[in-house]
C-alpha positions as CSV (number, residue, x, y, z in Angstrom):
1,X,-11.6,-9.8,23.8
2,X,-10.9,-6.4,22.4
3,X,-11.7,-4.9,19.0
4,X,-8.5,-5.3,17.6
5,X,-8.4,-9.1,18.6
6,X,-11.7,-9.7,17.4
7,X,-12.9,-11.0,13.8
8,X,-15.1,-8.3,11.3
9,X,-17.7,-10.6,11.6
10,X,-17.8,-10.4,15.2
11,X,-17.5,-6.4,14.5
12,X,-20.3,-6.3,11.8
13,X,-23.9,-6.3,12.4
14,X,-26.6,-7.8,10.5
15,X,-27.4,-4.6,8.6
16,X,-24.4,-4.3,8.3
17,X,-24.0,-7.5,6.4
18,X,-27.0,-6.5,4.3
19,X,-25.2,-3.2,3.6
20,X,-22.2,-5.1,2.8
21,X,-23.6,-7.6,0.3
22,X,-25.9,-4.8,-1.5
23,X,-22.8,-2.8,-2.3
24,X,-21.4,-5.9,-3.7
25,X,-24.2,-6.6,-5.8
26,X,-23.7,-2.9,-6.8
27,X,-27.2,-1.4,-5.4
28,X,-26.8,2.4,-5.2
29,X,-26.7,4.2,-2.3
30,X,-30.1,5.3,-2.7
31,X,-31.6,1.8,-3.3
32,X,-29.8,1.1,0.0
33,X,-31.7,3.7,2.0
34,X,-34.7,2.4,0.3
35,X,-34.5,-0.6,1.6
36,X,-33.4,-0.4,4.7
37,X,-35.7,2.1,5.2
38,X,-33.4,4.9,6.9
39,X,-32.1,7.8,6.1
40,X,-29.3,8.8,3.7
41,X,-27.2,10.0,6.6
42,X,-28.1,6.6,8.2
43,X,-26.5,4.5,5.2
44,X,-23.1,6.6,5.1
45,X,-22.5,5.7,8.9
46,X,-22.9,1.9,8.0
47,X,-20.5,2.0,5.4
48,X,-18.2,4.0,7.1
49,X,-18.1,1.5,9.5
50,X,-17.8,-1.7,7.2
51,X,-15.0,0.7,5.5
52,X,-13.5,0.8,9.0
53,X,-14.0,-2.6,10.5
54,X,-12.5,-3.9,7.1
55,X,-9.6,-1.3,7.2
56,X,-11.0,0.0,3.5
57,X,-10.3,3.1,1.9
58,X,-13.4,1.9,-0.9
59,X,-16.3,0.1,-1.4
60,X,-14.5,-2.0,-3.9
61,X,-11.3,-2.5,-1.4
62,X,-14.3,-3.5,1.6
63,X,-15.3,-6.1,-0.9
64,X,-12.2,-7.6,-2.1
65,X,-11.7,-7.7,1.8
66,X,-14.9,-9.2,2.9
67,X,-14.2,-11.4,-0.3
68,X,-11.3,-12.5,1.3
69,X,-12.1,-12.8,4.8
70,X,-14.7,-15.1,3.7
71,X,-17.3,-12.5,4.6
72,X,-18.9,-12.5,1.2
73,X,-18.8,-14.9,-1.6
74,X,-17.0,-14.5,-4.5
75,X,-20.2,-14.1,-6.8
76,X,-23.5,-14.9,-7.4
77,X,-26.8,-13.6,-6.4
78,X,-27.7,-11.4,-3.5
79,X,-30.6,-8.9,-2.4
80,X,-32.5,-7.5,-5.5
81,X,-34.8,-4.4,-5.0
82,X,-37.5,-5.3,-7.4
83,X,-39.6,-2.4,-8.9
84,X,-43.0,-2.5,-7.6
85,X,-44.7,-1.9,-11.3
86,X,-42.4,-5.2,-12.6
87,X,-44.3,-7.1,-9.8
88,X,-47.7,-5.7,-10.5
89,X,-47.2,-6.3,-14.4
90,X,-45.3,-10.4,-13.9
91,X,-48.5,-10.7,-11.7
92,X,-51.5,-10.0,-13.8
């Protein structure tokens, strides 16, 4: 099976998945990095190939697509990068 026969899922890895739904939930680019752990550079190659795998000029067209493609749901919660001092203060 080719590229262009096979389905974005099939084309997206699991970071890129992760990517995908962090955008979503509207986690800045930096907050990405963050959590993924690599480097800016790093980030803008996943998304530029979500952007291309979903054949999206934006990050809001890549999610209306992945919405559509059943890719992502249509809302609800998804990865939340939690600030370390909120942890340290809900835990004492």
């Amino acid at each position: 099976m080719t590229e262009a026969t096979q389905g974005p899922r099939a084309l997206l890895s699991s970071t890129d998945m992760v990517v995908l739904h962090m955008i979503a939930d509207g986690h800045s680019m930096d907050e990405i990095r963050r959590f993924l752990g690599v480097s800016s550079t790093a980030v803008d190659e996943k998304i530029g190939h979500i952007l291309r795998v979903l054949s999206a000029s934006s990050h809001e067209q890549a999610i209306v697509k992945a919405i559509e493609q059943g890719l992502l749901g249509p809302a609800g919660p998804g990865f939340r990068i939690v600030n370390e001092q909120e942890d340290v203060e809900s835990a004492g």
